[in-house]
GUMAR-792097 format. One line per field, with one value per residue: residue number from 1; residue in three letters; y, x, z of N, C-alpha, C in turn. Coordinates in steps of 0.001 Angstrom, whole numbers, plus 524288, in hexadecimal, padded with zeros to 5 digits. Example, Ala and Ser with C-alpha at 12.3 -4.5 7.8 and 13.67 -1.06 7.14 Angstrom:
residues 2
nr	[1, 2]
rest	[ALA, SER]
ny	[7E9C6, 7F736]
nx	[83386, 83232]
nz	[81E78, 81BA8]
cay	[7EE6C, 7FBDC]
cax	[8300C, 83566]
caz	[81E78, 81BE4]
cy	[7F31C, 8001E]
cx	[83390, 83264]
cz	[81E78, 81EBE]
END
This chain:
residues 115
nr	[1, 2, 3, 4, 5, 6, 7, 8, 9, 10, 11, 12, 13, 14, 15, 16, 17, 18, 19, 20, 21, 22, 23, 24, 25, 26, 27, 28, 29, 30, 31, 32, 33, 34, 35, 36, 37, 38, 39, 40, 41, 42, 43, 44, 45, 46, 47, 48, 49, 50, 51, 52, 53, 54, 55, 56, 57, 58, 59, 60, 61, 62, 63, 64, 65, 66, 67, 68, 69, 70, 71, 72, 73, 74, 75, 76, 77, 78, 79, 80, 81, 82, 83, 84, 85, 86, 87, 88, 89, 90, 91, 92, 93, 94, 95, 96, 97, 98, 99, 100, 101, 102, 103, 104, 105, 106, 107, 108, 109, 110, 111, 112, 113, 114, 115]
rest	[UNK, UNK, UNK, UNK, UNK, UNK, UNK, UNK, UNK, UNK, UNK, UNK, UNK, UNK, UNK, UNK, UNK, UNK, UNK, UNK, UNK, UNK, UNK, UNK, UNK, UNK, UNK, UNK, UNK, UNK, UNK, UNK, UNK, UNK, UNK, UNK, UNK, UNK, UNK, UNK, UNK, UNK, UNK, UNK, UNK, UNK, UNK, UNK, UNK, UNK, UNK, UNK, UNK, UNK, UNK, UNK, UNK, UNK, UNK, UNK, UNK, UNK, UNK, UNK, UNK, UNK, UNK, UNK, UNK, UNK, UNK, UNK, UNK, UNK, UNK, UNK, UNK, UNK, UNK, UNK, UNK, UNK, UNK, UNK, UNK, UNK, UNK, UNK, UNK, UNK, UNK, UNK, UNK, UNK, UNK, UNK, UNK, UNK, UNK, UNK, UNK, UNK, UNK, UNK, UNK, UNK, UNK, UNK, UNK, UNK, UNK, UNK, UNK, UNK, UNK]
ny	[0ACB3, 0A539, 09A6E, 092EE, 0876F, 081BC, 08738, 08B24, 0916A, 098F5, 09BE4, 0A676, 0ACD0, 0BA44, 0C482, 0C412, 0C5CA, 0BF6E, 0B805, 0B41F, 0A773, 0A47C, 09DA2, 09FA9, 09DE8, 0A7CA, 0AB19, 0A2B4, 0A2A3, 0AC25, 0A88F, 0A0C5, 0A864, 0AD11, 0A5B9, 0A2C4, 098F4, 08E7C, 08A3D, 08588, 07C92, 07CA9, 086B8, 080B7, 0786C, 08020, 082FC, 079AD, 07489, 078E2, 08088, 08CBD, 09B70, 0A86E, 0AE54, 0A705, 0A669, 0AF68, 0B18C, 0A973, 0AAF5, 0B54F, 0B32E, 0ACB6, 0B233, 0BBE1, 0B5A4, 0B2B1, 0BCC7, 0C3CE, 0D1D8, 0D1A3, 0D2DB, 0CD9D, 0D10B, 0D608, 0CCD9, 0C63B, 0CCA7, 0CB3F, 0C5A9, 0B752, 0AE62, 0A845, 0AB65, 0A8CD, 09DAC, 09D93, 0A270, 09A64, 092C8, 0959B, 0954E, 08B1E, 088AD, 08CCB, 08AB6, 08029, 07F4D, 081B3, 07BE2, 07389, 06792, 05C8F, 05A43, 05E7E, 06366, 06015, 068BF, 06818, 06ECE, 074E9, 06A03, 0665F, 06D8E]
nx	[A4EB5, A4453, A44EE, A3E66, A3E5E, A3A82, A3450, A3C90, A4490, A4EE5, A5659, A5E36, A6A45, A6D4D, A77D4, A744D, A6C20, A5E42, A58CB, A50C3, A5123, A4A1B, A49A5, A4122, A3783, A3997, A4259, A487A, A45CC, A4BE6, A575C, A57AE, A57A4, A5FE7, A67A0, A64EE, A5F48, A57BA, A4EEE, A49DA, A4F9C, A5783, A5D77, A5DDC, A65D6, A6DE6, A70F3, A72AD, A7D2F, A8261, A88EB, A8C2B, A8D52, A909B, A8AD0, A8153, A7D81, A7B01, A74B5, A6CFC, A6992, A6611, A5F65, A5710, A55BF, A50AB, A48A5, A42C4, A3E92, A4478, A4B79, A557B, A5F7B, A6983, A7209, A733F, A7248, A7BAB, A8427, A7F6C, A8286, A8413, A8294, A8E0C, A926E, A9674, A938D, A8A89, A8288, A841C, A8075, A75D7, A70B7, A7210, A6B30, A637F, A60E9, A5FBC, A55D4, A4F18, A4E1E, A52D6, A5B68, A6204, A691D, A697C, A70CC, A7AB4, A7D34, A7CEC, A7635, A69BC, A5F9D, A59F4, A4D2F]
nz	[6D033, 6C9BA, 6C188, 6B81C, 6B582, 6AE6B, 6A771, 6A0E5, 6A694, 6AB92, 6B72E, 6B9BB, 6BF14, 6BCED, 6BB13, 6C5F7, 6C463, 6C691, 6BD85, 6B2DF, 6A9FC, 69BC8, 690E8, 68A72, 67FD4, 6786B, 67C24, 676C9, 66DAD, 66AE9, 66D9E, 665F9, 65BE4, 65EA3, 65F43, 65370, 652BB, 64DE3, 6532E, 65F30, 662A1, 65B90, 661F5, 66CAE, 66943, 66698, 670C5, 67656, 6744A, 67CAE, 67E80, 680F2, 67CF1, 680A2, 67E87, 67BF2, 684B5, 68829, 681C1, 68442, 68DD7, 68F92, 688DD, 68DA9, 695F9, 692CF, 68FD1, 69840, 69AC6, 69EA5, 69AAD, 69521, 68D13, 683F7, 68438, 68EDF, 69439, 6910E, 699E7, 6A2D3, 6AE5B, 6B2E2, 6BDF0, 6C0C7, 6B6BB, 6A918, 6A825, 6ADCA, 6A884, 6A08E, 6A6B2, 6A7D7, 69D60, 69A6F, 6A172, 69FE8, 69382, 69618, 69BC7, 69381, 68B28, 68CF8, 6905F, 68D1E, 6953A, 69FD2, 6A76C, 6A26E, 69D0C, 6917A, 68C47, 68674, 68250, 6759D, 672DE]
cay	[0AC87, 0A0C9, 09A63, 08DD4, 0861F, 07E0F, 08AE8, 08C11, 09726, 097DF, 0A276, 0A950, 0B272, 0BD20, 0C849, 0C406, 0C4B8, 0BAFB, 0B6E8, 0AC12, 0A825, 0A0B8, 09D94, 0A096, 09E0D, 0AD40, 0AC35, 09EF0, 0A684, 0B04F, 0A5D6, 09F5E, 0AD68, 0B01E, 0A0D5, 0A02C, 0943C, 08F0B, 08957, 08421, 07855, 07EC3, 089CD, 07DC9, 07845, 0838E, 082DB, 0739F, 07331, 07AA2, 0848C, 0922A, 09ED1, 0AB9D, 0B093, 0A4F5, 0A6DF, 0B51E, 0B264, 0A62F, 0AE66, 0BBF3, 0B2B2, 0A9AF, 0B89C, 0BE3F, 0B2A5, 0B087, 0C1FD, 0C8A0, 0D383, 0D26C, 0D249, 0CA3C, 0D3E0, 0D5F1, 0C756, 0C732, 0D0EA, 0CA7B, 0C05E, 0B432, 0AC68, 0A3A0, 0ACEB, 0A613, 09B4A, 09E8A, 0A31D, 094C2, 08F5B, 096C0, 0952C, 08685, 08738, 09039, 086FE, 07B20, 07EF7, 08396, 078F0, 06DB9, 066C2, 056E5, 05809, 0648F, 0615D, 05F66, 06B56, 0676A, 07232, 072E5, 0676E, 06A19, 06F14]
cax	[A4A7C, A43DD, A4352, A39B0, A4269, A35CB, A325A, A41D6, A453A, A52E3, A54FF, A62F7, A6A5F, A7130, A78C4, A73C7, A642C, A5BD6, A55F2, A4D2C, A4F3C, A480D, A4980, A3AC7, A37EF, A3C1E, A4949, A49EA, A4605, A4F3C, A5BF0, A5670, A5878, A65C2, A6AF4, A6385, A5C56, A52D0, A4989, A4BAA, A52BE, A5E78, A5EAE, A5E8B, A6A58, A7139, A7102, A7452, A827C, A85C3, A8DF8, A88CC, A9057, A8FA2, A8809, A7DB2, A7D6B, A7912, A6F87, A688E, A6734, A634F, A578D, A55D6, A54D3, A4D16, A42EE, A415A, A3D46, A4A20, A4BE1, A5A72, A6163, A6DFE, A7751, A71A6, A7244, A837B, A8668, A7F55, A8701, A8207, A86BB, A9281, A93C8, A949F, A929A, A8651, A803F, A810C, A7C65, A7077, A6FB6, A717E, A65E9, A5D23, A60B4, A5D99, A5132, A4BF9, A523C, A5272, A5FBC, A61CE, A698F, A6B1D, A758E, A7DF7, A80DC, A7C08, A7325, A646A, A5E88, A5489, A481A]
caz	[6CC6C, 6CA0F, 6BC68, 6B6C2, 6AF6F, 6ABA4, 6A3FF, 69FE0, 6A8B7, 6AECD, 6B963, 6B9D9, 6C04B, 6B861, 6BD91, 6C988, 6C57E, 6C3F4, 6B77B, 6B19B, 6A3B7, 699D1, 68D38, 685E6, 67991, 677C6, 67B40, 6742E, 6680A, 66C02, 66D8C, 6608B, 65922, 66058, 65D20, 64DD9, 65342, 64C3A, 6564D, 664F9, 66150, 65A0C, 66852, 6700C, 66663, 6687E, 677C6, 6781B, 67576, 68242, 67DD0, 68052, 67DEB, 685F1, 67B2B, 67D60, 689CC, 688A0, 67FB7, 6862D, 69351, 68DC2, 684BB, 691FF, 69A03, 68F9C, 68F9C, 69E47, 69B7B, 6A025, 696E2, 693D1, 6872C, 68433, 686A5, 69455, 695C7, 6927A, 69D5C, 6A709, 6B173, 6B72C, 6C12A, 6BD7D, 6B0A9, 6A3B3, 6A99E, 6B06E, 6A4A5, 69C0B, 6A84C, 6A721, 698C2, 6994A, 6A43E, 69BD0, 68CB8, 696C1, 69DA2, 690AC, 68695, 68F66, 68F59, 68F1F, 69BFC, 6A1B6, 6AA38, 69DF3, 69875, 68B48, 6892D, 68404, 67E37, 671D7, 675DD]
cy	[0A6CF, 09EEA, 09489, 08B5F, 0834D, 083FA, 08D37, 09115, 09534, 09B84, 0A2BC, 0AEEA, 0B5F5, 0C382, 0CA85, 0C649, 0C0CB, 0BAD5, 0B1F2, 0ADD9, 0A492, 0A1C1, 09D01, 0A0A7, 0A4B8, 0AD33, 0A746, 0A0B1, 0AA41, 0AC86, 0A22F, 0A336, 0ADF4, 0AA11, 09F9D, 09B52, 09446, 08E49, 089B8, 08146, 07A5A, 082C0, 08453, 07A38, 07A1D, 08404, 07E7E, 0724C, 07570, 07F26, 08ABC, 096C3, 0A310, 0AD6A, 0ADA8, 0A5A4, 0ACF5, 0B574, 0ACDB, 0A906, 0B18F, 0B7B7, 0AFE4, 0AF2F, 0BB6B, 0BA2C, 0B045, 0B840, 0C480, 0CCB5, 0D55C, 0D012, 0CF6C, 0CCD8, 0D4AC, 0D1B0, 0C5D8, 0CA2C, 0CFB9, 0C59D, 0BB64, 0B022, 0A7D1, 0A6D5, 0A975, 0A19A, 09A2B, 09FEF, 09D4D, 091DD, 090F7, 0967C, 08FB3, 08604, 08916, 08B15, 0819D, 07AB5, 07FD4, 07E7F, 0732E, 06A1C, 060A8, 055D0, 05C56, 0652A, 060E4, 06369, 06CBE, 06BCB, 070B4, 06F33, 069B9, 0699C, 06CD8]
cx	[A4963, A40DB, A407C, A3D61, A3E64, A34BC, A383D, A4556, A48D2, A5340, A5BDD, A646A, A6F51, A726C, A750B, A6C98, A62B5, A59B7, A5406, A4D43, A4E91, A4838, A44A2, A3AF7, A395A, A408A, A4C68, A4AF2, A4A89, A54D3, A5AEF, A58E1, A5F54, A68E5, A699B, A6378, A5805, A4CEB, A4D7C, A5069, A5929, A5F2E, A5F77, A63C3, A6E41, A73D5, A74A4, A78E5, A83F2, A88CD, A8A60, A8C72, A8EEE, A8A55, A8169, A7A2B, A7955, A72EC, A6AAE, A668B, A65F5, A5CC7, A5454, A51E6, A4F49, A4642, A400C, A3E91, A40D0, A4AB6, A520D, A5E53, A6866, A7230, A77BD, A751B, A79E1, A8592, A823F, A8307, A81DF, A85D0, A8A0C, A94AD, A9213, A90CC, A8D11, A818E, A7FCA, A8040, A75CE, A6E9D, A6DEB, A6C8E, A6193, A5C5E, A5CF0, A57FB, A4CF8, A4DDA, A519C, A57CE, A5ED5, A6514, A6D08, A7010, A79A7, A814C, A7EDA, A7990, A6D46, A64AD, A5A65, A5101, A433F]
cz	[6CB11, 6C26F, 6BD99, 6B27E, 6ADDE, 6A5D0, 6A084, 6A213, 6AA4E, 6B2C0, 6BBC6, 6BD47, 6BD26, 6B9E4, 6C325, 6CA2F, 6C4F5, 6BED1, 6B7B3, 6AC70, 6A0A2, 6959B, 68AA6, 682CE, 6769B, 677DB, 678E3, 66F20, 66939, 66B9B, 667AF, 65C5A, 65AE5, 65E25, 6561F, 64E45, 6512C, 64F82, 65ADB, 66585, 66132, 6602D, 66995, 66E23, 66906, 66BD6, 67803, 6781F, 67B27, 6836C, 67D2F, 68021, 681ED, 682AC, 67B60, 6829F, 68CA2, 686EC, 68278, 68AAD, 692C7, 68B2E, 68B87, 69556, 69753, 68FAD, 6946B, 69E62, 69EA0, 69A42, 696C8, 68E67, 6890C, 6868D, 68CB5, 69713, 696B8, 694B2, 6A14A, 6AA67, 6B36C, 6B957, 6C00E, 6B546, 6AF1A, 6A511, 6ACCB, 6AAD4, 6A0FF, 6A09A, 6A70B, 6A187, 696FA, 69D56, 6A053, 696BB, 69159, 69746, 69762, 68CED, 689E4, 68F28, 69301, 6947C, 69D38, 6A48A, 6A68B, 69A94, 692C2, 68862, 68917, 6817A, 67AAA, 673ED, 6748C]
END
C-alpha cells in the first residue's frame, strides 16, 4: 500500500495486511480528548520525550487507523501483531508523530517537534 508522507500518511503492515495511517485533524482531536490536551502544542509535548507505553501505542495507531478510514476501535488495535512486535509498533508510531509533527532530526529519536 502506498502512503504520501507529504499528506502525513504512513503505510503499515498489521497481522500481515496492509494499512495506511494518518493522523487528521479527527484523530488529533481524538488523541487530544484521550491525553486532556489542551491544543496541538501540549499533544506534540506529550510525544517529544520519547517514551511511549503499550497503552500509547494502541491508542496512536487505532486514531492514526481510524483517520487514514479503517474502521477499527482500540481494542482491535492491542490484539493485533506487527512485524518485529513491540518494537515494530513505536517504530510506526515514531514514523506517524514524525511525518505529522515534524521532528528537529528524525534520525535522533527525539520525538515530535511543536507544530
Amino acid at each position: 500500500m502506498t502512503a504520501n508522507r507529504r499528506r502525513g500518511e504512513v503505510a503499515a503492515t498489521l497481522d500481515g495486511k496492509p494499512y495506511r495511517l494518518c493522523l487528521t485533524l479527527g484523530a488529533l482531536a481524538e488523541l487530544e480528548a484521550a491525553y486532556a490536551a489542551d491544543d496541538l502544542a501540549a499533544l506534540a509535548r506529550r510525544f517529544a520525550g520519547g517514551k511511549l507505553s503499550a497503552r500509547d501505542l494502541i491508542r496512536v495507531t487505532g486514531a492514526g487507523l481510524r483517520g487514514a478510514g479503517n474502521d477499527i476501535c482500540d481494542d482491535a488495535v492491542a490484539h493485533m501483531q506487527a512485524e518485529n512486535g513491540a518494537a515494530g509498533f513505536a517504530a510506526l508510531v515514531a514514523e506517524l508523530l514524525t511525518v505529522t509533527f515534524g521532528a528537529a532530526d528524525a534520525g535522533s529519536g527525539a520525538g515530535p517537534a511543536n507544530p
